[in-house]
C-alpha positions in Angstrom: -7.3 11.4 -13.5 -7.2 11.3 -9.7 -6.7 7.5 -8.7 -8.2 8.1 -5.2 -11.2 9.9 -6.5 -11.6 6.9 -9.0 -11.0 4.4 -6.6 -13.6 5.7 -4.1 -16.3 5.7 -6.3 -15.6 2.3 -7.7 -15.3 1.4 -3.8 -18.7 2.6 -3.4 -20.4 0.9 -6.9 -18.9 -2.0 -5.6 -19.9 -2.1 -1.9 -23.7 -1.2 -2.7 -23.7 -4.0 -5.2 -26.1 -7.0 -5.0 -24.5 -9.7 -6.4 -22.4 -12.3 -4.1 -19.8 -11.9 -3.9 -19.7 -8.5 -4.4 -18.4 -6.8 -7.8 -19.0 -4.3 -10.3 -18.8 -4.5 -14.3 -17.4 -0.9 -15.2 -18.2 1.0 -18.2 -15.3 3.5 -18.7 -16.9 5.4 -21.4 -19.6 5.8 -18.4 -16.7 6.5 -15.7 -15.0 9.3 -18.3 -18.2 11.1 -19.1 -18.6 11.6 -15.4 -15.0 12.5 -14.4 -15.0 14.9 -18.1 -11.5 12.7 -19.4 -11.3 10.0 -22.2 -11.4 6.1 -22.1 -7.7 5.5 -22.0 -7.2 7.9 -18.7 -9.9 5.8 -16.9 -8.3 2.5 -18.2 -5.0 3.5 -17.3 -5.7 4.2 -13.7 -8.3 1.5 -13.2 -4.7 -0.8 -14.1 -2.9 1.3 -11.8 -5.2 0.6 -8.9 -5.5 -3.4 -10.0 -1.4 -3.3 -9.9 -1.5 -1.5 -6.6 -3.7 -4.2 -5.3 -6.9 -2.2 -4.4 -8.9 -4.1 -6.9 -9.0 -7.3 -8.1 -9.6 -7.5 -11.9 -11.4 -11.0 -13.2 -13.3 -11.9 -16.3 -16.7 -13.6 -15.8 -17.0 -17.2 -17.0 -20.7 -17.2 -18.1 -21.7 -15.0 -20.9 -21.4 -11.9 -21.9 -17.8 -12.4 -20.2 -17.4 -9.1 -19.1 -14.4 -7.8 -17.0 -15.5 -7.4 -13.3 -14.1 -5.9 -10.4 -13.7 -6.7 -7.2 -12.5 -5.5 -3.3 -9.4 -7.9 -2.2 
């Protein structure tokens, strides 16, 4: 999967967002049926860019809990 590609449409979901601060919940069955490559590709390189530090990953404290992500 192309990490730039990926990373510039999370980019955008994130920066149209309406919640404050900013961030997206990402469905990557949702993310592979777009980009036509499985689950474990998009989680892969959704790790790669939180390593990199081009996205923040964090877990919501209020239910449902779900992993968000965030511009640094």
């Amino acid at each position: 999967m192309e990490k730039d590609t990926l990373f510039h449409r999370v980019q955008t979901m994130i920066i149209s967002s309406t919640k404050k601060p900013k961030y997206i919940s990402i469905s990557t069955v949702k993310i592979a049926d777009l980009f036509h490559v499985n689950t474990g590709e998009v989680k892969r390189t959704l790790l790669e860019l939180v390593n990199e530090g081009r996205l923040q990953k964090k877990n919501l404290s209020e239910p449902p809990h779900y992993e968000i992500y965030l511009l640094p």
